[in-house]
N, C-alpha and C positions, 0 to 999 in steps of 0.2 A: 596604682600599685607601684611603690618604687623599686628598686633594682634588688636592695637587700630581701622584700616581702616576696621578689618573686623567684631567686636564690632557697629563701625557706618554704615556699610553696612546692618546688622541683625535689628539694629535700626529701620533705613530705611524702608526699604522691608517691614518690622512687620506694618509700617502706611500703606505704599502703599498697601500691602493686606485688610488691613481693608477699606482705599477706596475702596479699586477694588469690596472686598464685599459687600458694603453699595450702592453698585452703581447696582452688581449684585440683591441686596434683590430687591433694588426699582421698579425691572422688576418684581418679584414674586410677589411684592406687586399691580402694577397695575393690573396683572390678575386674584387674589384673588379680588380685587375691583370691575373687571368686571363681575368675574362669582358670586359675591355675589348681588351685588344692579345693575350691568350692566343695567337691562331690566329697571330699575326704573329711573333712570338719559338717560339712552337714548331719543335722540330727534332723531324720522326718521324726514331728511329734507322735504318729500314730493315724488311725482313722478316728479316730473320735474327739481330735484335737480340733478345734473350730477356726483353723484357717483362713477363711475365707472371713470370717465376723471379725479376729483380729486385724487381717488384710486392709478390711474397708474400716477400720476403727484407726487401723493408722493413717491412711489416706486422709479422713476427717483430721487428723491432728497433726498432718503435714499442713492442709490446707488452712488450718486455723493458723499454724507458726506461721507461713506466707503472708496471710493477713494481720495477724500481732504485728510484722515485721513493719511494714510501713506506718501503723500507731506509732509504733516503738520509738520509731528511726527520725519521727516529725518531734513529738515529746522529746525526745534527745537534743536533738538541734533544733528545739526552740519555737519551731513552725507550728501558728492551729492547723488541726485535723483536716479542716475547711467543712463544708455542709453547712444546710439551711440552720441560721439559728448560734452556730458554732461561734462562741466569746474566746476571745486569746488571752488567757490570765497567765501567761507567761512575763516574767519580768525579763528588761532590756538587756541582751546577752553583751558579752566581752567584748572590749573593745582592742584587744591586746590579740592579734594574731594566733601566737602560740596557743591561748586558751580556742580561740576559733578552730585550731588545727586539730588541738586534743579533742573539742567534743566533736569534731566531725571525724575521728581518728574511730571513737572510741560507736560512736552509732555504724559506721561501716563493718567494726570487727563482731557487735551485735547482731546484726541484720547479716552477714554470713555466718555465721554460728547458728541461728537458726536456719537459715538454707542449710546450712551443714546437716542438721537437725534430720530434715528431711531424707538426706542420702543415708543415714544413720538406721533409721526406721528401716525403709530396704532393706538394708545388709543385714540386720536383726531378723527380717521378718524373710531373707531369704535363707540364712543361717538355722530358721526353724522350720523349712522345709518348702517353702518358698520358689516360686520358677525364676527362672532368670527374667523371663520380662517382666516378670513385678518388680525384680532388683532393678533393672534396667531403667522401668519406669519412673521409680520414686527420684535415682542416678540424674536424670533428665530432667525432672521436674524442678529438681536441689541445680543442678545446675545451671536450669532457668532463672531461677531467683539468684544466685552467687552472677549469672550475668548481667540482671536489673542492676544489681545494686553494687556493682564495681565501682571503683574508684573514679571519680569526674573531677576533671578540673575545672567545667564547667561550674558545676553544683558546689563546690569551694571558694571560686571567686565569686560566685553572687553572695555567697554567707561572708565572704571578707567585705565585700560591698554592703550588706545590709546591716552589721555592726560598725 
């Protein structure tokens, strides 16, 4: 990698950090919103509102987003899924940096968008009556995945290496 590719590499990385941070505040931010005015905007649905079935209905569909997410993020940049059996009918990606930069720009902002997904579900499902440690939970869970899948320099110089 010459001096100019790794000038645009630092480039790079310097936005994708700042996404990735601006994506991490927005978690900070919703439970700063929840433990401030939380009890005031809460609406409990009732006793007969099924709670607990939506609860674990969104749990299933956080944990499916976590799982899409690494499909996602492989089909994006190019990667087989890997597994027995698995054929790579992916054609030979870019050989032009900046196009390397954008689709691994553009699979990171995916792949926290659905972590996001997750802290979202919480604040919905604590917003409809909800405990705080289910918001807490989902919070933790989203911002597990948001720190999987942060920004590497690692995992960008091997895609500059393998186009």
């Amino acid at each position: 990698m010459d001096t100019s590719q790794k000038g645009m590499l630092e480039n790079k990385l310097r936005v994708m950090w700042i996404i990735w941070g601006a994506m991490v505040a927005s978690l900070v931010i919703y439970i700063v919103i929840c433990n401030l005015i939380g009890d005031q905007i809460r609406r409990p649905m009732g006793p007969g509102f099924p709670l607990v079935l939506l609860r674990n209905i969104l749990f299933g569909i956080g944990i499916v987003a976590l799982i899409a997410t690494h499909f996602i993020r492989k089909f994006i940049l190019g990667k087989p899924s890997g597994g027995p059996g698995s054929v790579s009918t992916s054609q030979p990606g870019p050989s032009d940096p900046a196009k390397i930069y954008a689709k691994y720009t553009t699979a990171m902002i995916i792949s926290l968008a659905l972590c996001e997904s997750v802290g979202i579900c919480g604040l919905v499902l604590f917003f409809l009556g909800g405990s705080f440690q289910t918001m807490y939970t989902f919070m933790i869970i989203s911002a597990a995945g948001m720190f999987y899948y942060r920004p590497k320099r690692e995992e960008i110089e091997a895609l500059s290496r393998e186009y």
